[in-house]
N, C-alpha and C positions, 0 to 999 in steps of 0.2 A: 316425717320419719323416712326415712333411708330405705330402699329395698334391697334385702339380701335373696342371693342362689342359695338352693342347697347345697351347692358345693361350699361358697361362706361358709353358711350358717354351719353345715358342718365341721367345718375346720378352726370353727369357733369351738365347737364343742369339743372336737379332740384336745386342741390345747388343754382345755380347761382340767379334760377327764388328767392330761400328764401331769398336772398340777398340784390335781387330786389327789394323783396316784403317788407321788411322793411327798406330801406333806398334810395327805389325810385319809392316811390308810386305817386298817382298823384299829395297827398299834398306836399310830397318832390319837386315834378318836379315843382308847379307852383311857391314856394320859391326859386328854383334853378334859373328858368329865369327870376326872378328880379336882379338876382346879376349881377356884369358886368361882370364874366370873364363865368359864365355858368358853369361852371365845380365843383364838389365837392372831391377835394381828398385825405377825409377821405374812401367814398366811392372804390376810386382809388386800397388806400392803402389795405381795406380789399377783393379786388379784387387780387392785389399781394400776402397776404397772402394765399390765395387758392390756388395758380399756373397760375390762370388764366393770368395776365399780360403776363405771359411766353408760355402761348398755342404753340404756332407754333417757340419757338427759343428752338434750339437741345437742347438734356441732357446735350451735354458735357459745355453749358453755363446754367447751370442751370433751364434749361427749361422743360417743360413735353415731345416736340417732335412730336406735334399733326401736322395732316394733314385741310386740308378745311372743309374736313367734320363735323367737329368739329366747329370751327370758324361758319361753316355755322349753325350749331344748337345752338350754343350759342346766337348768332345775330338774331333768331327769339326769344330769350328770352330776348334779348336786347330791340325788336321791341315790346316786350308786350309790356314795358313801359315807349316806346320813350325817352329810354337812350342813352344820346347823346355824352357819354367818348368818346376818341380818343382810341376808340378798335379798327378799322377797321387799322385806319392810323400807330397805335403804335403797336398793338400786329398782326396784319397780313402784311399790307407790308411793313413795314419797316425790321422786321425779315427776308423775305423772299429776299428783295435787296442787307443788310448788310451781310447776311449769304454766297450770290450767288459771293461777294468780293473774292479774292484772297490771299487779304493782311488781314488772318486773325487773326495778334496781332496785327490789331487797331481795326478792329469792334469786337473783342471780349469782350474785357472790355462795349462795349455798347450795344449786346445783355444781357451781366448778370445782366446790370442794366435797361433794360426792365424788364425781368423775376423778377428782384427785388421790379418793380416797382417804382427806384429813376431817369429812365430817360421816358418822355414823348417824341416823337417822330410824329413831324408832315409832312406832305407831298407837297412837292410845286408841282404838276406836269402840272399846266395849264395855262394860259393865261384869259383873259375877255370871252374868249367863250365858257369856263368850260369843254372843251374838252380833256380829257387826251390822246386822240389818236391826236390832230393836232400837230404840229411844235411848241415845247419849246416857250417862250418869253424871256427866261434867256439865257444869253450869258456867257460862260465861256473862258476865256483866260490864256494861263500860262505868266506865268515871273519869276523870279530871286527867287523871294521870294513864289512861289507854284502857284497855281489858285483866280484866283478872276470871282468874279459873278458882273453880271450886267443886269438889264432888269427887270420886274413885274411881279409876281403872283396871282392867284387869286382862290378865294373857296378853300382856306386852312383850315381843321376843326382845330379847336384847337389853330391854330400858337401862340397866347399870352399865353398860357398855358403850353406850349412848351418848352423843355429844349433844343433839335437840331429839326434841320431839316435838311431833304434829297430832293434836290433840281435837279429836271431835268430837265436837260441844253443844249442848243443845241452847242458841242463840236468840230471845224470840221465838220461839214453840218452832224454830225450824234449825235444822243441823249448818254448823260453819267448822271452817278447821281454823286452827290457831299452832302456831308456833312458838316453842319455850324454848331457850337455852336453857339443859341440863345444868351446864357448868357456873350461870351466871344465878341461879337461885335456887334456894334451897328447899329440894322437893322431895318428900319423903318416897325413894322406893323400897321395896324388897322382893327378895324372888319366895313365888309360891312353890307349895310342896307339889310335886309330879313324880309318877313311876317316870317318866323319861327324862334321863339323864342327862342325854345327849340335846336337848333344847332346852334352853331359858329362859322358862316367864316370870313375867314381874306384875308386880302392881304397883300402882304409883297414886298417891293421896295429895290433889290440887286443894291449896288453903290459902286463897288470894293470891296466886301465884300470876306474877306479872306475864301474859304472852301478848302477839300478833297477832291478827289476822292478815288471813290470805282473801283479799280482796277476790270479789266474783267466783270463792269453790265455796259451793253449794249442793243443794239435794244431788245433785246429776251426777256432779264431779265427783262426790264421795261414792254414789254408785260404781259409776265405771271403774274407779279405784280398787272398789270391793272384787269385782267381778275379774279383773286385771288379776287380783291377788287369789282367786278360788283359780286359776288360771294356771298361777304361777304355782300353788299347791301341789293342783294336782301333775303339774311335770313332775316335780319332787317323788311324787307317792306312787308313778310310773318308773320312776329309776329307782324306785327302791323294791316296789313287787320285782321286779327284769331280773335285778341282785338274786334277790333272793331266789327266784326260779332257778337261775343259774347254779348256785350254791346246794339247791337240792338236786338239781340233776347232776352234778358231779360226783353227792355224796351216792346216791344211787347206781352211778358207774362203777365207785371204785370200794361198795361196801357188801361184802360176798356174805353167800349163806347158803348153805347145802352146794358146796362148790361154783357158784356163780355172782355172778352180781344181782341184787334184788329189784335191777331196774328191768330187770326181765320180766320179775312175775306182775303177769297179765292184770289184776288188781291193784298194782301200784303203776303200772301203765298209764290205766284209766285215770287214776290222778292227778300223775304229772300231765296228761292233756288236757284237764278240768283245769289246770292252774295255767297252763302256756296258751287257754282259749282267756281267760281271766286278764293275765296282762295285756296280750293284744287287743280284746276287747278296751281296755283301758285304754291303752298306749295312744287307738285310733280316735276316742270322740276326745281325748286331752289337747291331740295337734291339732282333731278336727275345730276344737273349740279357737285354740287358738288363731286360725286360719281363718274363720268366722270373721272374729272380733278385730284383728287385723287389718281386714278388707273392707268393715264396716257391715257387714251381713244384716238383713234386720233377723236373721236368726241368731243374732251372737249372744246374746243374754241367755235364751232356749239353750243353745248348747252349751253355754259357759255352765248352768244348774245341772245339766245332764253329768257334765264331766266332773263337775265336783263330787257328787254323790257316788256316781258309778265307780272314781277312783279312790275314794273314800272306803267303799265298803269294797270291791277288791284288794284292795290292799290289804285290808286285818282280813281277808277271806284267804289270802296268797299266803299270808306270813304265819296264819293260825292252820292253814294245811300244809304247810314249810314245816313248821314242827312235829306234828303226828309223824308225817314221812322220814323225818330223823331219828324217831324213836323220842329213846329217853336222854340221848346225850343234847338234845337240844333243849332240853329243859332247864338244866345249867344255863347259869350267867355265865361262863366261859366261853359258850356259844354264839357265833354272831345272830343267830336267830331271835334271841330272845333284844337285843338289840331293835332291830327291827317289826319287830312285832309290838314292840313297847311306842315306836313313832307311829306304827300304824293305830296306835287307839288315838294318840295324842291327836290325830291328826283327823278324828271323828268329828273332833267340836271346835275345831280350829276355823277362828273366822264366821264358821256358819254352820251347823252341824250336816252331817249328812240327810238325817230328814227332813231337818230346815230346806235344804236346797231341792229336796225330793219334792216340799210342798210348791215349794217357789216354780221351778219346773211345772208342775200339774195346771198351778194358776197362768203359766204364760202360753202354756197348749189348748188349754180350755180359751183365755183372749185371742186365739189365734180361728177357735171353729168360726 
């Protein structure tokens, strides 16, 4: 991996937010989830011309070469404006699984066509419990003719959208990933029902479904993976609390009552400080997390559960006293509040729930007395 400055790494992120900021603004996004598939990718495409698609897949496939720390600061500029691309699943771990292969003249032609942006990359790793850390529901078996899959998925972003998927299987009483082409068989998905609009999961039903393995990803690899991706979350759930802080202290400026603005009175003060100690408080163990894992830390898993959790539950903490503080006009779906407020639940059991990761957390503090 490549080391960037923070002058880079920033100037990565500005592009990204101009990008944003004209082709996924609010008005874009409340267009975007009328559609059925959610997804825009013209958008997509002028994300690959940047390099971005390629973030984290090596130079030698045409990639920038980037680490998390990157990923993690792009993903609060994702989080400004609840973009809901398959960046997490396509440009961070799937790179990081296909790469960790063995056998790499097959994944190679499918990391250059990330970085190119002509393949999207979705993630099966869970069952009905949304748990990436329990026991597979996908059963994989060999025979004559390679691997076949068998068993259900579930909270896949993107799966319709999807060109392959990396599907983790319980192989042998122990977990392997495998790879499908979407396009070349026929694999029942559909999208499940959610209050959020603006992300789309699916489920996907494996019925002898012919895939690949990725030779040598195993226990370890699919961890880091996990861990990479509570990583890349919680940037997202950083750039989306910041938003929305923002968003009420302006309405607080410019919204009068007994001749003044009611960001004066002293009890909504105390508030808005309660919510601007909240995101910073986030902001810091999310980079910290990342900065960790980056460097190799043997703290990086500790803090990777710290920041998932902690951004996890600030964020529906940020965006559910974002509302109160708006009154009653934030109540409305007209409101970007309610927008936001609806990722920050989604975004509770995503991957790993927040107490999930609070437990996980205890257990690696406690290994550590």
């Amino acid at each position: 991996m490549l080391e960037f400055s923070g002058e880079e790494r920033q100037a990565i992120c500005d592009t990204f937010d101009r990008v944003l900021s004209d082709n996924a603004n609010e008005e874009a996004l409340r267009k975007l989830i009328e559609t059925e598939s959610g997804f825009d990718n013209s958008l997509w495409q002028k994300m690959a011309e940047l390099g971005l698609t390629g973030l984290m897949v090596d130079p030698d496939y045409d990639g920038i070469g980037a680490n998390i720390q990157e990923a993690e600061a792009l993903m609060e500029v994702a989080g400004k404006y609840l973009y809901s691309g398959p960046f997490i699943s396509s440009c961070v771990v799937a790179p990081v699984l296909l790469q960790a292969s063995s056998n790499l003249s097959m994944v190679g032609p499918h990391l250059k066509n990330i970085a190119s942006g002509n393949s999207i990359f979705a993630i099966a790793g869970c069952g009905q419990s949304g748990d990436w850390t329990e026991p597979p529901t996908v059963n994989a078996i060999q025979n004559a003719d390679g691997w076949e899959l068998s068993g259900s998925a579930h909270f896949i972003t993107h799966a319709l959208t999807a060109s392959h998927c990396l599907v983790i299987a319980n192989e042998g009483g122990e977990r392997a990933v495998f790879l499908v082409d979407m396009h070349d068989y026929s694999v029942p998905a559909k999208y499940q029902s959610t209050d959020d609009k603006t992300l789309r999961l699916s489920n996907i039903t494996f019925n002898g479904t012919q895939a690949l393995r990725l030779e040598d990803v195993g226990e370890q690899q699919i961890a880091g993976a996990l861990h990479l991706a509570l990583i890349a979350l919680a940037g997202e759930q950083v750039g989306g609390m910041r938003a929305m802080f923002e968003i009420t202290i302006q309405y607080l400026n410019t919204r009068f009552q007994f001749g003044e603005p009611i960001g004066r009175f002293q009890a909504l003060k105390h508030m808005a400080a309660d919510l601007l100690v909240d995101v910073e408080s986030a902001s810091t163990v999310a980079r910290i997390a990342a900065q960790a894992m980056a460097s190799g830390s043997g703290d990086s898993v500790l803090l990777t559960y710290l920041a998932a959790f902690t951004c996890a539950d600030n964020f529906r903490k940020v965006t559910a006293d974002a509302i109160q503080l708006h009154g009653g006009i934030a109540y409305t779906m007209e409101h970007p509040a309610h927008l936001y407020w609806r990722r920050a639940q989604t975004g509770q059991w995503l991957y790993a729930s927040s107490d999930k990761c609070r437990d996980l957390y205890l257990l690696e503090m406690e290994a550590k007395l």
